[in-house]
C-alpha positions in Angstrom: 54.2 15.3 72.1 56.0 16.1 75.1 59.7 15.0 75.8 59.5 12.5 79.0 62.0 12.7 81.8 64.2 9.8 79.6 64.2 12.2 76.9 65.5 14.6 78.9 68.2 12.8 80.8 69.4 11.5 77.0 69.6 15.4 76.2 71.3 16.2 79.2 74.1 12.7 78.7 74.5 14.0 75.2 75.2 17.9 76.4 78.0 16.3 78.6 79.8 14.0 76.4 79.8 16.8 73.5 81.3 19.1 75.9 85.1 18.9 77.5 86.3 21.0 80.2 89.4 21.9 78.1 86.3 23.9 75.9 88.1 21.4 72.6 84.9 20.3 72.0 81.9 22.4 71.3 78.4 22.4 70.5 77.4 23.5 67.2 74.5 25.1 65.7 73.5 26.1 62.4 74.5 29.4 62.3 78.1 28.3 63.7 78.1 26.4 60.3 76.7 29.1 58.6 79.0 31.9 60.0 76.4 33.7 61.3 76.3 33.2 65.2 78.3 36.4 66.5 80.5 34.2 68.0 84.3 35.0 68.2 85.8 32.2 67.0 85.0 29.9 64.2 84.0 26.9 64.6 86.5 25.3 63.1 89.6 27.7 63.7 92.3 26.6 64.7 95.5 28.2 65.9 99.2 26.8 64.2 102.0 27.0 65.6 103.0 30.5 63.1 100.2 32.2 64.3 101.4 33.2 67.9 102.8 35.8 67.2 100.7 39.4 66.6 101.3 41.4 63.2 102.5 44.8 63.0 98.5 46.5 62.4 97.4 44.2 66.2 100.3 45.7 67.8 99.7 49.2 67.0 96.7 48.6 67.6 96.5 47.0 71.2 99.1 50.4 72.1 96.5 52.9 70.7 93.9 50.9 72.5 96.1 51.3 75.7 97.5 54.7 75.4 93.3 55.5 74.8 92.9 53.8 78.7 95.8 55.5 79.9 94.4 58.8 79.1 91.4 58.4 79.8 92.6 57.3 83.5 94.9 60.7 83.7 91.7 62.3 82.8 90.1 60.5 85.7 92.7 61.5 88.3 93.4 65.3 86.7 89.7 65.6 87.6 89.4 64.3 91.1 92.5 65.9 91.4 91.1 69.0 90.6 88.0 68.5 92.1 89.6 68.1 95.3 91.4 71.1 95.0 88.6 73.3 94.6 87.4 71.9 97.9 90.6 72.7 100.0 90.2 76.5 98.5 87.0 76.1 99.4 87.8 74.7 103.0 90.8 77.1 103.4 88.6 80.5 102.6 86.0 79.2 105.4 88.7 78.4 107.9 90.0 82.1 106.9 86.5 83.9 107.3 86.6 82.1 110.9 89.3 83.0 112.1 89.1 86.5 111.0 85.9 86.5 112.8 87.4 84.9 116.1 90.2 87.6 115.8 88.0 90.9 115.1 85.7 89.5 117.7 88.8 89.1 120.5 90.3 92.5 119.7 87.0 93.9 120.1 86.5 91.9 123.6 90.5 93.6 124.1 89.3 96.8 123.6 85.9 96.9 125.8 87.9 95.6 128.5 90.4 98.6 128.4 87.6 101.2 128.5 85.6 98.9 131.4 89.2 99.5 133.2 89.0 102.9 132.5 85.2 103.3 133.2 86.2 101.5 136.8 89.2 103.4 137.8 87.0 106.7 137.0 84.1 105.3 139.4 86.5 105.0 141.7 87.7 108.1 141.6 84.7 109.5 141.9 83.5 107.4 144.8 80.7 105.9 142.5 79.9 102.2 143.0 
């Protein structure tokens, strides 16, 4: 038999007075009663006023669990940090290599225009055009 539209509508009216926005209220299945569900809380656990504070074991814990994070965020930076050293040697060596170039190539350019001084004043000399 299929569930009609009234069935439905009673489903969906039960769904919302079983459940609060304050989450006080839930709804429970068999494996919550059975333990079972994954879920993680209890059913039926509730918290007294003795048990806001964390023992000694959850404190040491939640700091082990953070200096873990911690480290493993140093490791993050140390590596971009290094990584992005790598590329201004890299960056650096090129810009060397260029201007090396650029120099060589202008004291070369220096030096042909010397001897085309030289090679003129000569043609001159000797009445050569």
């Amino acid at each position: 038999m299929t569930p009609g539209l009234d069935d439905v509508v009673a489903l969906v009216e039960t769904v919302a007075i079983a459940s609060s926005p304050d989450e006080k209220v839930w709804l429970r299945a068999a494996c919550d009663f059975a333990g079972t569900s994954g879920s993680a809380f209890a059913w039926n656990e509730r918290k007294t006023a003795g048990e806001g504070r964390p023992s000694r074991d959850d404190s040491s814990r939640a700091v082990g669990v953070m200096f873990e994070q911690i480290q493993s965020q140093m490791a993050a930076v140390l590596e971009a940090v290094t990584s992005s050293t790598h590329r201004l040697e890299a960056s650096m060596a090129s810009l060397e290599a260029r201007l090396r170039h650029d120099f060589d190539h202008r004291e070369e350019r220096t030096r042909m225009d010397a001897l085309e001084l030289r090679v003129a004043a000569l043609e001159n000399r000797l009445g050569v055009t």
